[in-house]
C-alpha positions in Angstrom: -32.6 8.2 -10.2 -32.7 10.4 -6.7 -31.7 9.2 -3.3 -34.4 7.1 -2.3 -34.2 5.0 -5.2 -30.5 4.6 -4.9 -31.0 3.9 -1.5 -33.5 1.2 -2.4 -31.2 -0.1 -5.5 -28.7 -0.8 -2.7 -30.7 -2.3 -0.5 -31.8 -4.8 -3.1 -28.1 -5.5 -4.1 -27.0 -6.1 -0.2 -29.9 -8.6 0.0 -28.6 -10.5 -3.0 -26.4 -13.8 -2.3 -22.9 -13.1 -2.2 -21.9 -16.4 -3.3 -22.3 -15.4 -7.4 -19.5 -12.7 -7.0 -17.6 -14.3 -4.9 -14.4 -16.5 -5.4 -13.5 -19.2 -4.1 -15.4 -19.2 -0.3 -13.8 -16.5 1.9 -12.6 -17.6 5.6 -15.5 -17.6 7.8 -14.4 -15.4 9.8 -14.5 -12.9 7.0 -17.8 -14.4 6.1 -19.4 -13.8 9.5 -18.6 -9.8 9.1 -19.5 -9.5 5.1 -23.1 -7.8 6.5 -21.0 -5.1 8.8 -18.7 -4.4 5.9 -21.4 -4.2 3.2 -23.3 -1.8 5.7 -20.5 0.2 6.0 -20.5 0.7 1.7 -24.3 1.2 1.3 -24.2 3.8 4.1 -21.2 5.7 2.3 -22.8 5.3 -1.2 -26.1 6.6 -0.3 -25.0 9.4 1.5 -22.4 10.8 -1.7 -25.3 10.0 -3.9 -23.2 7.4 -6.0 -24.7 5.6 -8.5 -22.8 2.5 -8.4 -19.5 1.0 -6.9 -17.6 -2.3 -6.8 -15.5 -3.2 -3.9 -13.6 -5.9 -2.3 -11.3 -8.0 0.1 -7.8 -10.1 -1.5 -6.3 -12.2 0.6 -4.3 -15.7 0.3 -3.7 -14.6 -3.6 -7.4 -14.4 -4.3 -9.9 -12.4 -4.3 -11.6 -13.4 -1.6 -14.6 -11.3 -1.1 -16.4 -8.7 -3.6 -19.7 -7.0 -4.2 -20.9 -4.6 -6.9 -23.8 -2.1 -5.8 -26.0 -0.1 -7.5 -25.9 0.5 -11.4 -23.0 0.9 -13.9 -25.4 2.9 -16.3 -28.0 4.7 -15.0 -29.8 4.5 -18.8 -29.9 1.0 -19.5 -29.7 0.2 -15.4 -26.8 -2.6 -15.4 -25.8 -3.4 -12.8 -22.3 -3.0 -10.8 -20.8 -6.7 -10.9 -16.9 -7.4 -10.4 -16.7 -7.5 -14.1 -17.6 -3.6 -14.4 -14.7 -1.7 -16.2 -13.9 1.7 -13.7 -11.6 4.6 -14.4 -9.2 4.0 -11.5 -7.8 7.8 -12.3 -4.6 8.3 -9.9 -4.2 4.7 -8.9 -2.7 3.9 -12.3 0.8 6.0 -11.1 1.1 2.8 -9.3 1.5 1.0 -12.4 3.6 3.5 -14.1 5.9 3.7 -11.0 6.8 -0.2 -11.3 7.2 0.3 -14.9 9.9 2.9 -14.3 11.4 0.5 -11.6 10.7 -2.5 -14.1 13.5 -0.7 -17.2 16.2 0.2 -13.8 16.3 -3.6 -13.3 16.3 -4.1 -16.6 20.0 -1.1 -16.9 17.7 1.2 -19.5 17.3 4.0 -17.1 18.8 4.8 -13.7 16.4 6.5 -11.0 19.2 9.0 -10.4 19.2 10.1 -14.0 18.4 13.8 -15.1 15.1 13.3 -16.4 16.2 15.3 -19.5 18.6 12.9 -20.4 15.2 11.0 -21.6 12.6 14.1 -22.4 14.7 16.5 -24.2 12.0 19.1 -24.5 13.1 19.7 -20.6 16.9 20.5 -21.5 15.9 24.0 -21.9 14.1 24.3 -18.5 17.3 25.8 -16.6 17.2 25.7 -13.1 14.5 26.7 -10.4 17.5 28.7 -9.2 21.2 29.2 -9.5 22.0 26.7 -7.0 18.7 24.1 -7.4 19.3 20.8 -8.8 18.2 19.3 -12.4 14.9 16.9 -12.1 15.8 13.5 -11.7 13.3 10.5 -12.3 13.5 9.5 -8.6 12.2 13.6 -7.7 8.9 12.2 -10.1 8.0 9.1 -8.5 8.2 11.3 -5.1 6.5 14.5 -6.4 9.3 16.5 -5.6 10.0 17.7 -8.4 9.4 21.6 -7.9 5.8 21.0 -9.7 2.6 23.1 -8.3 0.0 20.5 -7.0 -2.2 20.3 -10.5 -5.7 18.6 -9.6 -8.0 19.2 -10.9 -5.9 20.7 -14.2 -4.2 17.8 -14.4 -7.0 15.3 -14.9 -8.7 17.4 -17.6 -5.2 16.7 -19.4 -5.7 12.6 -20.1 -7.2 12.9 -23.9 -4.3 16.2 -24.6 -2.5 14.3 -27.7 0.8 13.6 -28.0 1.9 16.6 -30.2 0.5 18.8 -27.9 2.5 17.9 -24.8 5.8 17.9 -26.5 4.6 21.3 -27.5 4.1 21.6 -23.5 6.9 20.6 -22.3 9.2 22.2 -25.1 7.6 25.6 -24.0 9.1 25.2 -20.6 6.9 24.6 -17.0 7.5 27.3 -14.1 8.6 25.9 -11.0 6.6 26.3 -7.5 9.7 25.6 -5.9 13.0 24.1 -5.8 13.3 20.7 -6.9 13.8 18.5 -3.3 12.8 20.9 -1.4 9.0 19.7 -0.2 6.7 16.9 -1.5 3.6 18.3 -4.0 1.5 15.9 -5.7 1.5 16.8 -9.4 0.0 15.1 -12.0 2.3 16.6 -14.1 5.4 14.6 -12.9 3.9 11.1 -14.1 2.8 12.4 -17.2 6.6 13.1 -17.7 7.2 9.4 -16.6 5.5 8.2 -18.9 7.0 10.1 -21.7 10.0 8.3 -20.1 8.8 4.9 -20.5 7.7 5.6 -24.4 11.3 7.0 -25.1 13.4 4.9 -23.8 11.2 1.9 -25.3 10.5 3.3 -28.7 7.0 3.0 -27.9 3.7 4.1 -26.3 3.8 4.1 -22.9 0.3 2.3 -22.3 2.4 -0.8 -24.6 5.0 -1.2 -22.0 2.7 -1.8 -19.2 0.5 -4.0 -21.0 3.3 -6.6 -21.8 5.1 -6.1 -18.7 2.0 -5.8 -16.2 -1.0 -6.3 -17.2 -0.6 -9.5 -19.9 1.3 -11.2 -17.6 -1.0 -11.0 -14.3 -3.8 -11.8 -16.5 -5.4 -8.4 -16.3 -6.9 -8.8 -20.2 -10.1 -6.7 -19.4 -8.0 -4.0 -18.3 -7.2 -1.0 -20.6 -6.1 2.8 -21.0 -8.2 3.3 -24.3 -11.9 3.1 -23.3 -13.0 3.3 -26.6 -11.0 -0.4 -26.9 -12.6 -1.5 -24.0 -15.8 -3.8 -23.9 -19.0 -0.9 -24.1 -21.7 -2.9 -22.3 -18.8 -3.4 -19.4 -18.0 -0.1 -19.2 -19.3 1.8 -15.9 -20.4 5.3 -17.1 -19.1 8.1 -15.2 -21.3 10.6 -13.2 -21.7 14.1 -11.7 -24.0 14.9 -9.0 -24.8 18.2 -8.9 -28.7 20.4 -8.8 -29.9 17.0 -7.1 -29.6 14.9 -9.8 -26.7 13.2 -12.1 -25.1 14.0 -14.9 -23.4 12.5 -17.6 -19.5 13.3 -17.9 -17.6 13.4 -20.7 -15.2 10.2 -21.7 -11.9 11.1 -22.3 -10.1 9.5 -24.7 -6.3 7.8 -23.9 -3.9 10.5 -24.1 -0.3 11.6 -23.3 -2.1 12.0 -19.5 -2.8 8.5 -19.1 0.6 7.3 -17.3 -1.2 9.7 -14.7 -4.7 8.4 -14.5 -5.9 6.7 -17.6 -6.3 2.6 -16.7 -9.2 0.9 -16.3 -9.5 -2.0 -14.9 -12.7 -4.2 -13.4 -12.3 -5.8 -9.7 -11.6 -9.3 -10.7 -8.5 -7.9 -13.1 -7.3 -5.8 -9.9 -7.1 -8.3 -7.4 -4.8 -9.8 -9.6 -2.7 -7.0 -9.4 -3.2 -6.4 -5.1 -2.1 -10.2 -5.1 0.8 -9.9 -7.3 2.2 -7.0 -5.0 1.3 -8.4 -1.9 3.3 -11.6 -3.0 6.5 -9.6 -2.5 5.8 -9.6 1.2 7.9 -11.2 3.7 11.1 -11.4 1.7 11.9 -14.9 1.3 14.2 -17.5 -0.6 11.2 -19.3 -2.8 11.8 -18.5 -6.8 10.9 -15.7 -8.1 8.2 -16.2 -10.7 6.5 -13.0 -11.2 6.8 -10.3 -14.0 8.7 -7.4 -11.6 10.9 -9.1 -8.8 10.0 -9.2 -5.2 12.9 -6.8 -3.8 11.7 -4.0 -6.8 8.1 -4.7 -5.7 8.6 -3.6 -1.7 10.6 -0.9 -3.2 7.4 1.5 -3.8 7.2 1.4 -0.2 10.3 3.4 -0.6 9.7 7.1 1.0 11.6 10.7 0.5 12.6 12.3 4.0 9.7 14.7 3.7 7.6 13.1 6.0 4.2 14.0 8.1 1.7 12.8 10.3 -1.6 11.1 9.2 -4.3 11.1 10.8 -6.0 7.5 9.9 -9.1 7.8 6.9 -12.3 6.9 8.7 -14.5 7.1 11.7 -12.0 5.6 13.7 -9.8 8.9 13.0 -10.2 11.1 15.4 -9.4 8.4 18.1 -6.4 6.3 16.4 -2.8 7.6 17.1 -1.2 9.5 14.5 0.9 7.8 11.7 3.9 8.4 10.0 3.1 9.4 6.1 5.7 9.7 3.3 4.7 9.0 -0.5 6.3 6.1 -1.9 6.4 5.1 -5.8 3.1 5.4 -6.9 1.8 4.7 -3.5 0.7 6.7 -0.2 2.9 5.1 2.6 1.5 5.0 5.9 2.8 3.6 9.6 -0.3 2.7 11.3 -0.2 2.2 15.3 -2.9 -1.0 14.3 -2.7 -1.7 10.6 1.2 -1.6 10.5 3.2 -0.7 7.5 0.0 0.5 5.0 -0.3 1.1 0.8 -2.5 3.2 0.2 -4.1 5.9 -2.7 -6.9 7.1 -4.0 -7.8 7.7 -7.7 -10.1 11.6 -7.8 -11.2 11.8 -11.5 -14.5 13.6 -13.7 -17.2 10.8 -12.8 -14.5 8.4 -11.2 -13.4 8.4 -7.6 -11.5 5.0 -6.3 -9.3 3.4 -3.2 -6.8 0.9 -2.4 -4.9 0.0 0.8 -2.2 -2.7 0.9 -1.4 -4.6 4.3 1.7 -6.2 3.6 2.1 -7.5 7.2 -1.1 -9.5 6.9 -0.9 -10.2 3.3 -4.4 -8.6 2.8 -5.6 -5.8 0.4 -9.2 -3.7 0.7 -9.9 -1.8 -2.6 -13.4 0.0 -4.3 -14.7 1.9 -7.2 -17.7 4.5 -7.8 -18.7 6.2 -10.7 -19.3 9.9 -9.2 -16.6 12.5 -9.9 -14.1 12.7 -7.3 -16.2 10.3 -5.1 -13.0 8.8 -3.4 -14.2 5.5 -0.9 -11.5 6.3 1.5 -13.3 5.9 4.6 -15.4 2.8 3.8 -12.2 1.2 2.7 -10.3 2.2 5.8 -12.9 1.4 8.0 -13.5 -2.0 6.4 -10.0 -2.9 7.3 -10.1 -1.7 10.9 -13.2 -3.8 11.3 -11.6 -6.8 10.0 -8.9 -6.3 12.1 -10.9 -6.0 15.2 -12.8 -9.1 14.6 -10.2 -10.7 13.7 -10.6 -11.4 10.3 -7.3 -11.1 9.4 -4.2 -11.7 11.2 -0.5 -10.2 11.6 1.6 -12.7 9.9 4.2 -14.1 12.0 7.9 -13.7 11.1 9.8 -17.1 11.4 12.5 -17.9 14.5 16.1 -18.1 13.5 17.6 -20.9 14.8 20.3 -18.7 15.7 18.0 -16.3 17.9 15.6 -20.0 19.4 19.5 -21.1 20.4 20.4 -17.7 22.1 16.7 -17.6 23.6 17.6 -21.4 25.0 20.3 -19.7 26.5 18.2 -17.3 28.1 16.1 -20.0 29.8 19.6 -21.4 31.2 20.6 -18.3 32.5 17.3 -17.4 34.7 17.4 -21.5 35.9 21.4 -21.3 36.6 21.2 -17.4 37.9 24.6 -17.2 36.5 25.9 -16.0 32.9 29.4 -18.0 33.5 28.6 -20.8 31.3 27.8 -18.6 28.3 31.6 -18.3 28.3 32.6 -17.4 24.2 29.0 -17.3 23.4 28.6 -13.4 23.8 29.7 -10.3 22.0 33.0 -8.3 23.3 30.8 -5.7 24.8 28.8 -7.8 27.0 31.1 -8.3 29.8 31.7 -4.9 29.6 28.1 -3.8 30.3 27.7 -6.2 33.1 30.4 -8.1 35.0 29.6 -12.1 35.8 29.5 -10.6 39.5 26.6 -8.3 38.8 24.8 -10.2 36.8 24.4 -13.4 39.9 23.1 -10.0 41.7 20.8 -9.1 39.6 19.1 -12.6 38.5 19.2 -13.0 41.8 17.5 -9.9 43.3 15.0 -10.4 39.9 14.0 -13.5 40.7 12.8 -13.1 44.2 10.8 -9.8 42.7 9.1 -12.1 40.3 8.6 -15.8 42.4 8.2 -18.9 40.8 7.9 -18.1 36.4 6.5 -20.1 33.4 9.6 -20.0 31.0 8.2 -22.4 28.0 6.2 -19.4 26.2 8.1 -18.8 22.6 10.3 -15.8 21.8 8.5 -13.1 19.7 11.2 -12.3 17.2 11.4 -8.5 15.8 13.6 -10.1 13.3 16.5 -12.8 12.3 18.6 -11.5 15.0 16.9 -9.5 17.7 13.1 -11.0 19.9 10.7 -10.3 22.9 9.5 -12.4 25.3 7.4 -12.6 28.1 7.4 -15.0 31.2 4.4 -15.1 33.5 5.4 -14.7 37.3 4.2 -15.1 40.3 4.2 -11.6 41.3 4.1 -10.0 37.8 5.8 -10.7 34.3 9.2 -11.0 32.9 9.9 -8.9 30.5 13.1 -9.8 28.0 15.1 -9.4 25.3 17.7 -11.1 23.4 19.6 -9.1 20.8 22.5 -11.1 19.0 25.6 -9.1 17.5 26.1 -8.5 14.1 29.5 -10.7 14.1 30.6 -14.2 13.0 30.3 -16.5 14.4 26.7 -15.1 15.7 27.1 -13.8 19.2 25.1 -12.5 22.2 25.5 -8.8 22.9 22.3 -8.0 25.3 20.4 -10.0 27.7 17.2 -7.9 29.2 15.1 -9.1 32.1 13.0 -6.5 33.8 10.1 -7.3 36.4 6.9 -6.1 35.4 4.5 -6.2 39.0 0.9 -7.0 38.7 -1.0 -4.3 39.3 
């Protein structure tokens, strides 16, 4: 098949209803973009010469949008649906990271552990240097464990057997660097994790995740062994190369697959987007799922070797910066727009595939291709920034204390009375201390005649259970404020911001 008939194959699957691969009916304002988002994937998919790909939108615990594009075997010409099977390559570290975090709850393992104490091929490592530190299981969540950067060597490893990477390990790895020195993504380090897993429960790795993750979110389709895995499901993986594809090899499940050996169809890994999403905002409800909440917002969990990220997509070059650490299993990204992101790719021979998390608006973006290394970063990314712009999805709102709506009462009666005497025991010991009762009549009052006549019924924007924003609309300008309570109790009032913004 060349380009123009994938282009036309495309074309043909965009014009098809939505509705048969969709479930249940999306919000309509997610509906009313579906064309612009679909545009964006048939433009990408087309131009990387990729012969098919699957992605999709979760939101409110569902999986609320998906489409499948182009074929799943270019022989027999199925077609992509959200049933497709797809190598997800790198994005299984997410899964083996949980696991890891899954036997800590559980008191098998702790992160802090030498990771020898568990492998005991590594015993005879010795140290990077005199003075360097022992691998610990938290260094291999992080990848900083001292380990070169090992794609693509590392994903040519997934079928090496067992035998063969004891034999690996026993024969010692050289060191790049010191161990917690710098972050270097090595493939290497979750393969060790999952020797981990199999060791300390006296069985394979791939066993522990399907009972703990995978059985219990309903994720049956999903597999590591693709020989176990349904054939006529099964997206084939490609190479494009001398303008035309070619088959690559399958690799069988190996001691490489804690790395980058699951796969998993769309409608199985929405399950697992809304399972992790769940543990977003934290929250008293019951706690009903297979890892607990506070171990699932732990992967967001980054080392101090931070940098800055510039933002996947077309809207790159003109977005601010973000802060970038890597997580547990996850890419974790401070976007100016987007908030507190999840994200990773999965590169892999005739497998490339995406995620991003948005815990702040409970929404996930995810797709998968069948060309090697074809990672859909950029559609997926640019997806999300379009849905954000058009307001398909929404920042969810963090609750008002009734401590921090009492003190923002409070604030109301100040600005009316001009006066902070009737506060009286209500504030913190270093309130008065900042500003005496005398001052503070001056400055309401010198305030107040900046800003005229004010609106103060608009609610207080909290930043959390104990600190909020607000905004009053003047006259003359804006109020801007702030009430931050003290960390005492009884809950107290430590600062009281109003400052005059002038229209301009």
């Amino acid at each position: 098949m060349r380009t123009k008939q994938i282009i036309a194959a495309i074309a043909m699957a965009v014009a098809q209803p939505a509705i048969a691969q969709v479930q249940p009916t999306p919000s309509p304002a997610l509906v009313a973009i579906e064309p612009q988002i679909d545009t964006i994937f048939a433009k990408w998919m087309a131009e990387n010469h990729v012969p098919g790909m699957v992605y999709g939108v979760v939101a409110d615990g569902q999986l609320a949008y998906v489409r499948g594009l182009g074929m799943q075997d270019l022989t027999t010409r199925t077609p992509v649906t959200q049933d497709t099977l797809f190598r997800i390559a790198s994005m299984t570290k997410a899964f083996t990271a949980l696991s890891i975090l899954s036997l800590r709850d559980k008191g098998l393992l702790s992160l802090d552990d030498p990771a020898e104490k568990y492998v005991p091929e590594m015993r005879g490592w010795g140290n990077a240097t005199a003075d360097s530190p022992r691998i610990t299981i938290r260094d291999l969540l992080h990848h900083v464990a001292g380990f070169v950067t090992d794609d693509p060597w590392g994903d040519r490893q997934t079928p090496l057997p067992q035998d063969d990477f004891t034999k690996l390990l026993a024969a010692g790895v050289p060191f790049a660097q010191a161990p917690e020195m710098r972050y270097d993504y090595a493939n290497l380090g979750y393969a060790i994790l999952g020797r981990v897993i199999a060791n300390v429960t006296h069985a394979p790795y791939r066993n522990y995740v399907e009972k703990t993750l995978l059985w219990p979110l309903g994720m049956r389709a999903s597999g590591y062994d693709v020989r176990e895995l349904q054939a006529d499901r099964r997206a084939l993986g490609y190479r494009w190369e001398n303008e035309a594809w070619a088959l690559e090899p399958t690799m069988a499940d190996g001691a490489f697959n804690s790395m980058g050996g699951l796969s998993v169809s769309a409608r199985d890994y929405a399950k697992w987007l809304s399972f992790l999403l769940t543990a977003w905002p934290p929250r008293d409800d019951t706690d009903t799922g297979p890892v607990k909440r506070g171990t699932v917002r732990q992967i967001a969990t980054g080392l101090n070797f931070q940098f800055v990220s510039h933002r996947y997509g077309a809207s790159g070059a003109t977005a601010c910066p973000g802060a970038a650490a890597y997580g547990m299993g996850w890419r974790v990204i401070q976007d100016c727009d987007l908030g507190l992101t999840l994200n990773h790719g999965g590169g892999y021979p005739g497998y490339g595939s995406h995620a991003l998390l948005l815990p702040e608006f409970g929404v996930a973006l995810f797709a998968f291709a069948n060309k090697t290394y074809a990672g859909p970063t950029a559609p997926v990314w640019d997806s999300a920034v379009l849905m954000l712009q058009q307001g398909a999805i929404k920042r969810r709102v963090l609750a008002v204390s009734p401590e921090l709506a009492m003190f923002y009462g409070a604030a109301g009666e100040v600005w009316a009375q001009g006066s902070v005497v009737h506060l009286q025991d209500k504030v913190a010991m270093n309130f008065a201390m900042d500003r005496t009762t005398a001052n503070w009549a001056k400055v309401l009052r010198e305030t107040k005649a900046q800003a005229g006549r004010c609106e103060t019924s608009s609610p207080i924007r909290p930043d959390n259970a104990m600190m909020g924003s607000f905004t009053w609309v003047c006259e003359r300008g804006t109020i801007e404020g702030t009430v931050m309570l003290a960390p005492t109790k009884p809950i107290t009032l430590q600062a009281l911001r109003y400052t005059f913004v002038p229209k301009t």
